[in-house]
N, C-alpha and C positions, 0 to 999 in steps of 0.2 A: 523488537520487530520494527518498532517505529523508524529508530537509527538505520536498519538495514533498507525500508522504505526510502529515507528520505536519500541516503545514499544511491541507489537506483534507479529515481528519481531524477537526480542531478547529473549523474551517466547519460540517460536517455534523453534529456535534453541538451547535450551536447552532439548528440547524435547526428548522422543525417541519416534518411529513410534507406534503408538495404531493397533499395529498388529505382530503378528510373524513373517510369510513368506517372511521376506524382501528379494526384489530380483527374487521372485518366477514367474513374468513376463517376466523373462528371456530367461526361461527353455521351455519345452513344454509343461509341464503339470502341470493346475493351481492347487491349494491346496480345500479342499475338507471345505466345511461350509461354501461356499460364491456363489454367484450370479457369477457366469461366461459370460464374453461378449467378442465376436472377432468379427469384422466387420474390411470389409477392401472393398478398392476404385481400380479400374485399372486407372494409371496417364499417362501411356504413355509410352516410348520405349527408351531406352539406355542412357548412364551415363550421359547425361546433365540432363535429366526429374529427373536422383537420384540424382544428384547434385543439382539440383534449390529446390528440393524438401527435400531435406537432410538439406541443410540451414536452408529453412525455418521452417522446423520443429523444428531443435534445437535453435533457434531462441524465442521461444514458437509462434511461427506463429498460430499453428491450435488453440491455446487459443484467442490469443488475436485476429485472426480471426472469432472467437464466440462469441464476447463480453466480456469476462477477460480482465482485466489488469492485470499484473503479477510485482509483487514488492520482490525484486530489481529488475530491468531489465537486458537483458545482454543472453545471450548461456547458454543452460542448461548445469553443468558442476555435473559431479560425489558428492552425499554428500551437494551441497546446498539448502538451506532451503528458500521458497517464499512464500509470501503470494498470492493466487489467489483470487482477486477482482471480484463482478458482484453487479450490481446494476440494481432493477427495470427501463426498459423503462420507460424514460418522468418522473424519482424522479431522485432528490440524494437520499432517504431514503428508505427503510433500502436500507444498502449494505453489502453483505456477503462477511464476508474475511475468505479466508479459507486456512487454512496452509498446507504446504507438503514438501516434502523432494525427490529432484531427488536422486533415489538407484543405479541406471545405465544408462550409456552412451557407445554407439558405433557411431564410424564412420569407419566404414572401405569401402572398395572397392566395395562392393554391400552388402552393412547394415550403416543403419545411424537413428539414432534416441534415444531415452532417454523411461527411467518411474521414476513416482513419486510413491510416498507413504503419505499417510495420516497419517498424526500427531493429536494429542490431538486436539479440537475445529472443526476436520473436520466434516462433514456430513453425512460421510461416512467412514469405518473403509476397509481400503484396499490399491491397487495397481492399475495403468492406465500404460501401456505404449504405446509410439508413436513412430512405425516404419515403414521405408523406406525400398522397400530393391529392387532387381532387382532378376529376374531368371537368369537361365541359355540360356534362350531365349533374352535375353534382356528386357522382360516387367517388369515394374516398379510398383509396387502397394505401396499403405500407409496404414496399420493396426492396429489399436486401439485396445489393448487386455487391460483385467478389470478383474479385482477378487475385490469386494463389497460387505459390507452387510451393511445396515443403521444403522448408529452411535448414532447420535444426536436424542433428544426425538422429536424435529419439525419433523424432515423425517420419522423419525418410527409412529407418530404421522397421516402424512399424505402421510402413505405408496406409495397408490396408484401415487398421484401426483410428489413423489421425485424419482419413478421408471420410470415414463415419463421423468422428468427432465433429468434423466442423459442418458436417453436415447435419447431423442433430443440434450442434448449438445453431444454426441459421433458422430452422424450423421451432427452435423451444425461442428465439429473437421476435420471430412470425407471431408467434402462441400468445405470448407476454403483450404485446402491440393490442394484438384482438380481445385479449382479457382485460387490460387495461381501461378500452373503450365499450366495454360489456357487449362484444357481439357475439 
């Protein structure tokens, strides 16, 4: 497994992103031919809740709090390439690895958090990002923004089922965040 990893691994970072708009999760306004999703969580009140919550995000906290393993391990940092792990409950088999590439990272003083981008072999042909951020009030929320459209012939295949998917994992990304910071 490991050889097969590290092979994979060195695929996808050869890669470029199987999509234009890199980045485009930044800004406020997503690009236009894709599935749009924002959902966002209330964590709590003032710079520690952004703090504990900022780690663990960048971290890959809200993945590996879903069920992902994220390979290599380590702080998402600007430009590197992971493969994201999930595997059927109660099998090792199959297990989908799905590659990606973090486009941007902030940490600043009330913003903290990363996005990926989809490479070649994903499932999906786009952008996720994962932010912390604090108001002017002091509250703290975590925001999962998404521009997507289905990649792969399995998910365009079973449209319906991979538009739930990634919709429960964006909500169980939410869940992990909010548990993390005990609210």
């Amino acid at each position: 497994m490991a050889t097969d990893l590290r092979r994979r691994l060195l695929a996808a970072r050869a890669a470029v992103p199987s999509y234009a708009e890199v980045g485009a999760t930044r800004g406020g306004r997503l690009p236009n031919g894709y599935a749009h999703l924002r959902r966002r969580v209330h964590l709590g009140r003032g710079p520690e809740v952004l703090r504990r919550a900022g780690r663990y995000v960048l971290g890959w906290g809200s993945q590996v709090g879903s069920g992902f393993a994220v390979h290599p391990g380590g702080p998402a940092r600007g430009g590197e390439t992971v493969l994201l792990r999930l595997s059927l409950p109660g099998s090792r088999w199959p297990r989908l690895v799905i590659p990606c590439r973090v486009v941007w990272t902030v940490d600043g003083p009330d913003r903290v958090g990363f996005a990926y981008g989809t490479l070649p072999g994903h499932p999906e042909c786009g952008e996720e990002a994962f932010l912390v951020s604090m108001d002017a009030d002091g509250e703290v929320w975590f925001e999962v923004t998404a521009f997507s459209r289905l990649s792969a012939w399995y998910a365009r295949l079973g449209r319906p089922v991979a538009l739930l998917l990634q919709h429960l994992a964006i909500e169980r990304y939410l869940a992990a965040v909010a548990a993390h910071v005990g609210r």
